[in-house]
OpenMM code with the backbone's topology and positions (N, CA, C; nanometers):
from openmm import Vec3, app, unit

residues = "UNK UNK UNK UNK UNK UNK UNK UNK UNK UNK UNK UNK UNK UNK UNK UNK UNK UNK UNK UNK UNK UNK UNK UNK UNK UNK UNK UNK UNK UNK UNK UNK UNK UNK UNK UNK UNK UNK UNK UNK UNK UNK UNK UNK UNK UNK UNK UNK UNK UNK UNK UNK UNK UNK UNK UNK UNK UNK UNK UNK UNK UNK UNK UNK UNK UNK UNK UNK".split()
positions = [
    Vec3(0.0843, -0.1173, 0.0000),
    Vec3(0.0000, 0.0000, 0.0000),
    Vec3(0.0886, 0.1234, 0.0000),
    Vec3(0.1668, 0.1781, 0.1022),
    Vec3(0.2056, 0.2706, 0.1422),
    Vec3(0.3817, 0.2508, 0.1901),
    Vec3(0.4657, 0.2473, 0.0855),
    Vec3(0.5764, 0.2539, 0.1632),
    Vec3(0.6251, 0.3438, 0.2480),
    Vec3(0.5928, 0.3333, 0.3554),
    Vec3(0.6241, 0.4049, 0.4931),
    Vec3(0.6377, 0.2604, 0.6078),
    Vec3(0.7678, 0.3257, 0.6467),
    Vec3(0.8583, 0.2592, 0.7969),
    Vec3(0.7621, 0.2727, 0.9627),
    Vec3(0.8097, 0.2367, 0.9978),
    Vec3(0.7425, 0.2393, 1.1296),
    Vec3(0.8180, 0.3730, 1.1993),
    Vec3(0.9123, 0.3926, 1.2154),
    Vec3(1.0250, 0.5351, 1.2004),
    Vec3(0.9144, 0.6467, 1.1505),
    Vec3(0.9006, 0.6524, 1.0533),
    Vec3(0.8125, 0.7825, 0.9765),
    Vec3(0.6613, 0.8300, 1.0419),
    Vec3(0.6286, 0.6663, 1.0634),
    Vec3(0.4663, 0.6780, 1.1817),
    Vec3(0.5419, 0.7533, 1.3127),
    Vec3(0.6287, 0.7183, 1.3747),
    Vec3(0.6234, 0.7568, 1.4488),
    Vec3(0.6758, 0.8814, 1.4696),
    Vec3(0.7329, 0.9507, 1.3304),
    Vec3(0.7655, 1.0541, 1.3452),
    Vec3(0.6240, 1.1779, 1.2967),
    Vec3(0.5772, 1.1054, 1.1827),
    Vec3(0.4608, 1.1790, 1.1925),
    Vec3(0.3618, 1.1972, 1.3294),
    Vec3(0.3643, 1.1183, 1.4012),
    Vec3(0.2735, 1.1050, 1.5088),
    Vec3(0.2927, 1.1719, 1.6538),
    Vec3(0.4776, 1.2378, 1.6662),
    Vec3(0.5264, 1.2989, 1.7102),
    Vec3(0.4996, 1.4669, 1.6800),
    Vec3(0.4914, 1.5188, 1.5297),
    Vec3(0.4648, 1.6010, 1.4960),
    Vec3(0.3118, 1.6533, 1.4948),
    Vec3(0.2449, 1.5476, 1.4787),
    Vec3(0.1203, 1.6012, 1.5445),
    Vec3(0.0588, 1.6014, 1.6511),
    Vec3(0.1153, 1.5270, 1.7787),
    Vec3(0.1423, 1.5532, 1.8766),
    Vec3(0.1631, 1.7356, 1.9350),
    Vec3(0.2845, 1.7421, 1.8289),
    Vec3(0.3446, 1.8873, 1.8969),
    Vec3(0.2214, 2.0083, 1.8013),
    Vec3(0.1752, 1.9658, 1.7174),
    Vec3(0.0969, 2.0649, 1.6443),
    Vec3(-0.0578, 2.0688, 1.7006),
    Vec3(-0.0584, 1.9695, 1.6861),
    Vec3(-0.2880, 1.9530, 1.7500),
    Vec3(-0.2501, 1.9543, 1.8777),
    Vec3(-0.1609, 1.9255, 1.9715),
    Vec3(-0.1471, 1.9069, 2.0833),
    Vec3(-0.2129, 1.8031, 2.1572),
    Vec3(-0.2181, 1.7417, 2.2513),
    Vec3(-0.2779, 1.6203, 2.3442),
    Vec3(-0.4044, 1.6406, 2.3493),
    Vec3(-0.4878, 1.7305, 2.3139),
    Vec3(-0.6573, 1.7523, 2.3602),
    Vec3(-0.7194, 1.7052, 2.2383),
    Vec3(-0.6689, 1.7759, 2.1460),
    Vec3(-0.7286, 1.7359, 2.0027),
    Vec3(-0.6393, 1.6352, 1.9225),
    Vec3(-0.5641, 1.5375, 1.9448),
    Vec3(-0.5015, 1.4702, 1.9094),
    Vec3(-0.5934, 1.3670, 1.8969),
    Vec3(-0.6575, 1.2493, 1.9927),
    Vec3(-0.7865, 1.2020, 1.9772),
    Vec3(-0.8858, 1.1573, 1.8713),
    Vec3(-0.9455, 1.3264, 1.8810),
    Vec3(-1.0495, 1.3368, 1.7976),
    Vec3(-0.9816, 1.3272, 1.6605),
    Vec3(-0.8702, 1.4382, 1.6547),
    Vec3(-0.8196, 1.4588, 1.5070),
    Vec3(-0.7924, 1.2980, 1.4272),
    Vec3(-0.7387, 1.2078, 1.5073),
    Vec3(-0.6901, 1.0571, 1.5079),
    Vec3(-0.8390, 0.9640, 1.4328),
    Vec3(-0.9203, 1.0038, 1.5153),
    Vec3(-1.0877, 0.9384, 1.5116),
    Vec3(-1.1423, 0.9588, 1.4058),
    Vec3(-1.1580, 1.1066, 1.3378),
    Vec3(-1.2010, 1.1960, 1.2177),
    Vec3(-1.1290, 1.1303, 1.1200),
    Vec3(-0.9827, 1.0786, 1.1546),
    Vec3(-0.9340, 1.0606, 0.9974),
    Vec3(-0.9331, 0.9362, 0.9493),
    Vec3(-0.9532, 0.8516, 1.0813),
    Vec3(-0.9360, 0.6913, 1.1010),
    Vec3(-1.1030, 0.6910, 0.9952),
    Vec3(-1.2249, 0.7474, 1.0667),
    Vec3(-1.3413, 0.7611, 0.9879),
    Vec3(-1.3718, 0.7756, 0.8469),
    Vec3(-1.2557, 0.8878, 0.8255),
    Vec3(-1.2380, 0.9473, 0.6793),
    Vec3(-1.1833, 0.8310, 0.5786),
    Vec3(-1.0770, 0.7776, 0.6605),
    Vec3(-0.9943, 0.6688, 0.5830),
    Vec3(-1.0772, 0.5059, 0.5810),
    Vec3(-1.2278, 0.5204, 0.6343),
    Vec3(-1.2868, 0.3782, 0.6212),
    Vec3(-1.3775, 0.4089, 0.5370),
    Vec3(-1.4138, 0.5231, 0.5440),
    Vec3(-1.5456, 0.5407, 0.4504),
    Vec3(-1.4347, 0.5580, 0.2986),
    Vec3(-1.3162, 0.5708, 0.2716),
    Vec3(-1.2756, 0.6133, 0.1341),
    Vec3(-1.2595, 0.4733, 0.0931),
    Vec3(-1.2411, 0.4139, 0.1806),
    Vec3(-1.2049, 0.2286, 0.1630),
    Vec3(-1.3128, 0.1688, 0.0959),
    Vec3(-1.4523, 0.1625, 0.1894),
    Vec3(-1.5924, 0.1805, 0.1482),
    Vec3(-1.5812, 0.2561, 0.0035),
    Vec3(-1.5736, 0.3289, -0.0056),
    Vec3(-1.5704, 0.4142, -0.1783),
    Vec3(-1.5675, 0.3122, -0.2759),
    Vec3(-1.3828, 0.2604, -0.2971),
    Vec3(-1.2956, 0.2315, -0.3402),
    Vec3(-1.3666, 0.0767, -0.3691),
    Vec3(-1.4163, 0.0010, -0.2518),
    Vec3(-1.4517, -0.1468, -0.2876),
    Vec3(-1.6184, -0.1236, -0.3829),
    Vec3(-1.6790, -0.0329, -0.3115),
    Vec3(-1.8283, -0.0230, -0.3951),
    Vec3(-1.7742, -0.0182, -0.5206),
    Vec3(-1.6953, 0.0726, -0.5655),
    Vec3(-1.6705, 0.0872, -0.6934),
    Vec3(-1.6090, 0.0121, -0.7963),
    Vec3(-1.4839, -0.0721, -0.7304),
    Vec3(-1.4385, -0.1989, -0.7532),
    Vec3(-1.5510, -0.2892, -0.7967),
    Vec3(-1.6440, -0.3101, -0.6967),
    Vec3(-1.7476, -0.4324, -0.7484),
    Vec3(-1.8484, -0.3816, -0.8557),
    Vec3(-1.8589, -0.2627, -0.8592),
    Vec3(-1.9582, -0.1960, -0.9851),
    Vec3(-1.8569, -0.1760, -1.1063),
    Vec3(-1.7328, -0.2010, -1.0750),
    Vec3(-1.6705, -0.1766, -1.2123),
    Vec3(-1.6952, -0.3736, -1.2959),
    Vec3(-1.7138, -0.4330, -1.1890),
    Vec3(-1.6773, -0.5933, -1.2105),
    Vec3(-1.8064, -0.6507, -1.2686),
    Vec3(-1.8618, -0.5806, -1.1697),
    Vec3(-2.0093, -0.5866, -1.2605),
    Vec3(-2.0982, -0.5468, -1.3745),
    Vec3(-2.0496, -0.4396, -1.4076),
    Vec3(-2.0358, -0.3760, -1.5268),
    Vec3(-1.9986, -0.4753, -1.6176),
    Vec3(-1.8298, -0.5182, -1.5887),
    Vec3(-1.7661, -0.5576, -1.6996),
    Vec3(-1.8220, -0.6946, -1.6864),
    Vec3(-1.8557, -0.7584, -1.6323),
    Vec3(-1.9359, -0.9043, -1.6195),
    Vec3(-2.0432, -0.8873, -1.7172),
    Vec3(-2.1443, -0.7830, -1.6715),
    Vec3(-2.2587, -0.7438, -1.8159),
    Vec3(-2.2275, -0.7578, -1.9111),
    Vec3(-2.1258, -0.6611, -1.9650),
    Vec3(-2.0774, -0.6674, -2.0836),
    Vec3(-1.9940, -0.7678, -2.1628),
    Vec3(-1.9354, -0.8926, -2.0260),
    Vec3(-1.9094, -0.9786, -2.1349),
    Vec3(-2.0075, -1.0727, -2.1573),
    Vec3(-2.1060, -1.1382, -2.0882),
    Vec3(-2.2205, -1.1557, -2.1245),
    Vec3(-2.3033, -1.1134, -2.2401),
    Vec3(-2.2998, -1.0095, -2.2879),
    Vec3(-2.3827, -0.9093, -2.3265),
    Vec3(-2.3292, -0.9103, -2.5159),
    Vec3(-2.2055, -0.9616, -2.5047),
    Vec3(-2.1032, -0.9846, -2.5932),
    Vec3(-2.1222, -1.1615, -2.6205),
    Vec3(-2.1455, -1.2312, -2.5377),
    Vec3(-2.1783, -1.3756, -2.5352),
    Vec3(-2.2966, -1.3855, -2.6129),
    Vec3(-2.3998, -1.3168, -2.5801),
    Vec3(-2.5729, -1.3526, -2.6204),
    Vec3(-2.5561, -1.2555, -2.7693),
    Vec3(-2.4947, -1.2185, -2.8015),
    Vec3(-2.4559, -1.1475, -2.9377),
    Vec3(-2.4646, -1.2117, -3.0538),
    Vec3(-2.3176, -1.2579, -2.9894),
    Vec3(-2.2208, -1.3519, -3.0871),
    Vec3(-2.3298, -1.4482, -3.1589),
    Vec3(-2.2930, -1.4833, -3.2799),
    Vec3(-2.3554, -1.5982, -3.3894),
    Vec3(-2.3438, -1.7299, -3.3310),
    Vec3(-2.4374, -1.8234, -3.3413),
    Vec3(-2.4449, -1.9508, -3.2931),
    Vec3(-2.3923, -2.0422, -3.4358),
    Vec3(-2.2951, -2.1270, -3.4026),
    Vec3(-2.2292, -2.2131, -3.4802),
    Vec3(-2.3538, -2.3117, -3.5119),
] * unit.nanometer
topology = app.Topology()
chain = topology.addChain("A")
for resn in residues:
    res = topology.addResidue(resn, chain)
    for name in ("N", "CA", "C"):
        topology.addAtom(name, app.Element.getBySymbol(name[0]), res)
């Protein structure tokens, strides 16, 4: 997915630490964890509507075609 080290998490996670600070660190964490399931959600709906689509269409290409 994401080449990133465990080093880099924890350096990002340090930096927002020092930026959102400890109060809103949390929430900010929660909001994006949310953000990042529903884009997941996106990504597979669309995956299976692309599959399905293309499943139609080869079907669709099957019932076409000339019978020998």
């Amino acid at each position: 997915m994401l080449d990133i080290s465990f080093g880099e998490f924890v350096l990002i996670g340090a930096v927002a630490l020092v930026v959102l600070g400890p109060e809103r660190l949390p929430t900010v964490a929660r909001t994006v964890g949310a953000l990042l399931a529903r884009a997941q959600r996106f990504v597979a709906t669309m995956k299976a509507d692309m599959q399905q689509q293309a499943n139609l269409q080869g079907l669709d290409s099957l019932r076409q075609a000339p019978r020998l």
